[in-house]
N, C-alpha and C positions, 0 to 999 in steps of 0.2 A: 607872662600872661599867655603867650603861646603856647608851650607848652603846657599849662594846664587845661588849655582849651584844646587843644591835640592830643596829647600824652597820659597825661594823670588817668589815673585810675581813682574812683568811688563808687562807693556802695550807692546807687542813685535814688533806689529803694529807700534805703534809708534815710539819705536826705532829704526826701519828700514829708516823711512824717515825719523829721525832728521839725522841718518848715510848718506841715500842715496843722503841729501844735503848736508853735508861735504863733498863727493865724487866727486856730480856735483860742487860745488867752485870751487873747484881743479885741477880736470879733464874733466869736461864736455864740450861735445866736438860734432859738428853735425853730424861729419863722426865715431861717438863711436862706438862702438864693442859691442854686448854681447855675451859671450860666454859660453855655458853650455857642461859640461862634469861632469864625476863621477871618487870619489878616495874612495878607501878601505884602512880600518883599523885592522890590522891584531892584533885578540884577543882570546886567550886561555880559558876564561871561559866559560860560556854558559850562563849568566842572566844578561849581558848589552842588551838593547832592540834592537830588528835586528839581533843580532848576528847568524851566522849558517855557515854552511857550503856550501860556493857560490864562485864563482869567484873571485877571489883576482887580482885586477889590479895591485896592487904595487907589488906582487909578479908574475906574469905572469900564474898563475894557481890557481884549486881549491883549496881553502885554510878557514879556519872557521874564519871570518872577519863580521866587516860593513861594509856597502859603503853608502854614502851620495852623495848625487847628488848636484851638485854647480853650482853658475851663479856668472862670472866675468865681468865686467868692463874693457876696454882699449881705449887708444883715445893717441895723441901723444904727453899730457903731462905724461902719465904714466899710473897705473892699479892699480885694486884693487877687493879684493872679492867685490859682494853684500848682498847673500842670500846663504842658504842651506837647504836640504831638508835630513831627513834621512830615507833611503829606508828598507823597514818592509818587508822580505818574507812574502808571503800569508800564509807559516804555522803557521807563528807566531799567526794567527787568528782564530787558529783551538782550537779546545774544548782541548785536549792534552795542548797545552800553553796556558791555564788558567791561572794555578797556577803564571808562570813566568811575564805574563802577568799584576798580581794583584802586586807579589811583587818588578817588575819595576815603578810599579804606569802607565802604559801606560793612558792616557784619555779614556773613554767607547766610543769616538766618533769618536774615531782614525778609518777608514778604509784600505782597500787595494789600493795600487795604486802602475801604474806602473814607472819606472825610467822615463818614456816619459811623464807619466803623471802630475810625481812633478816639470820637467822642464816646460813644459805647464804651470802650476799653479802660477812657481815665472813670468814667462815671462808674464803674464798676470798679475801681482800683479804689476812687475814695470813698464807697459803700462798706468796701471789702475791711478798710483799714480802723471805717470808724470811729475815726476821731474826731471830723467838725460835723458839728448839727446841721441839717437843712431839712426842710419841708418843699423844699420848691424846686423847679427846674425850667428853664426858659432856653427857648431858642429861635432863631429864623426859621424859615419855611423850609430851608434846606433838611433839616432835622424832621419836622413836623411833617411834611408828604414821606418821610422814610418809613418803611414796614419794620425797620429793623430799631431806630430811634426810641420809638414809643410802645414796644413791649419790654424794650431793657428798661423802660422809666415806671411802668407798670407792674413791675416785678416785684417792687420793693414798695414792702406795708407802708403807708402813710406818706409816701411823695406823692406829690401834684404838680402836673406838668402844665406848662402854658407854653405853647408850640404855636407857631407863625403859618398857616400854611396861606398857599395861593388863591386870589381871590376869589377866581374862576373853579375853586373846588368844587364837587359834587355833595350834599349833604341829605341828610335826613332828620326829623325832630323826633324820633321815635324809630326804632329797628324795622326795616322795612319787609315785607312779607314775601319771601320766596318758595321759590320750589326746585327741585331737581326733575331736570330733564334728563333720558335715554336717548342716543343718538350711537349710530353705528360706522366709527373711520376706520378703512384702513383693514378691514373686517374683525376687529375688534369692539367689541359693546364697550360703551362711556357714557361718563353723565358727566354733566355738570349743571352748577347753579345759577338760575336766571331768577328776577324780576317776577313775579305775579303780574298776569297783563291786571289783574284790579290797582295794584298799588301807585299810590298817586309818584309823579316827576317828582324828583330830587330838586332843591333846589341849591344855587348858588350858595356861595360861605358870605359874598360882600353884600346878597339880599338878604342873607338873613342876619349879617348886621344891623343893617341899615334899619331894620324893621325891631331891634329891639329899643326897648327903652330906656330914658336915662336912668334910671332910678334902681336899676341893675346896678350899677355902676356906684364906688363910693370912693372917698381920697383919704389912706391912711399919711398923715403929717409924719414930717421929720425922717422918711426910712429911706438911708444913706445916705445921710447928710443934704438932700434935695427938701425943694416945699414941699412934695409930696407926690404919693404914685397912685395912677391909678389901679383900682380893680376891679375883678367882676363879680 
């Protein structure tokens, strides 16, 4: 077992899409799900790769852990993982964790990237590949405040995301009306774009929940194996 968890070499590529078509047999489904979030691994040593002292989800605070970032699979025969990604702090790439570095065996081609970034990467990996249906994309807030998250889910003809963000959002019900301003730094000419002092305040995302009605809202039965979910 060691050794294939060390040692072995595979195509991992490949093993992803002989798996992600045993998934789609099974499950695949044209109103599927993906869904990306992150769990941590709460670990006491210091020279498993990743490891540091960072937010601990499964614990609710900072705690010295992994965290991996994951993509699920649902549709209304069932679920299943697909993909994972394991998230590297940035220090771990700093001259200091060399040594840890060499005696993890990390790849020299391994870079930085951010949690937003590895979920981007598999969602694009299993766009790319093609093989299981989905219409849908869900994630926390973590995803859904990202600039980078929600043009890679916009990208692609007929997905529909449903992103988490924070309550205290800023929003609009209609594209708000600006204009570019001229301003001189630096003794260079710039602009940038502000607000129309006519255009009304933005409001919150939890006020303008709060203000919508139920009847937006309906319960499709039976989808994955639950009584039922809601939507909007």
């Amino acid at each position: 077992m060691q050794r294939m968890v060390s040692d072995a070499q595979w195509d991992e590529d490949l093993f992803l899409q002989r798996y992600h078509r045993l998934v789609g047999e099974d499950l695949g489904d044209d109103e599927g799900i993906l869904i990306f979030d992150e769990t941590s691994f709460v670990k006491k040593g210091d020279d498993s790769i990743g490891v540091a002292r960072q937010y601990c989800g499964s614990l609710g605070k900072g705690e010295n852990c992994q965290v991996g970032v994951f993509t699920a699979y649902a549709s209304p025969d069932g679920y299943a993982l697909l993909d994972k990604r394991l998230f590297i702090p940035e220090k771990w790439f700093s001259e200091p964790y060399q040594e840890r570095r060499l005696k993890c065996r990390l790849p020299e081609t391994t870079v930085f990237q951010t949690k937003v970034e590895l979920a981007v990467e598999m969602l694009e990996q299993i766009c790319t590949e093609g093989i299981l249906p989905f219409r849908y994309v869900v994630a926390d807030a973590g995803y859904g405040k990202s600039i980078d998250f929600i043009p890679a889910a916009e990208k692609h003809p007929g997905v529909v995301y449903f992103l988490a963000v924070p309550s205290d959002t800023l929003c609009w019900l209609k594209p708000p009306v600006t204009e570019e301003r001229v301003y001189t730094y630096g003794g260079e000419r710039r602009s940038k774009t502000i607000l129309s002092e006519t255009e009304r305040a933005p409001v919150t995302a939890s006020s303008f929940a709060l203000n919508l009605n139920s009847y937006f809202w309906y319960r499709r039965p039976g989808f994955g194996g639950h009584q039922g979910t809601d939507r909007l």
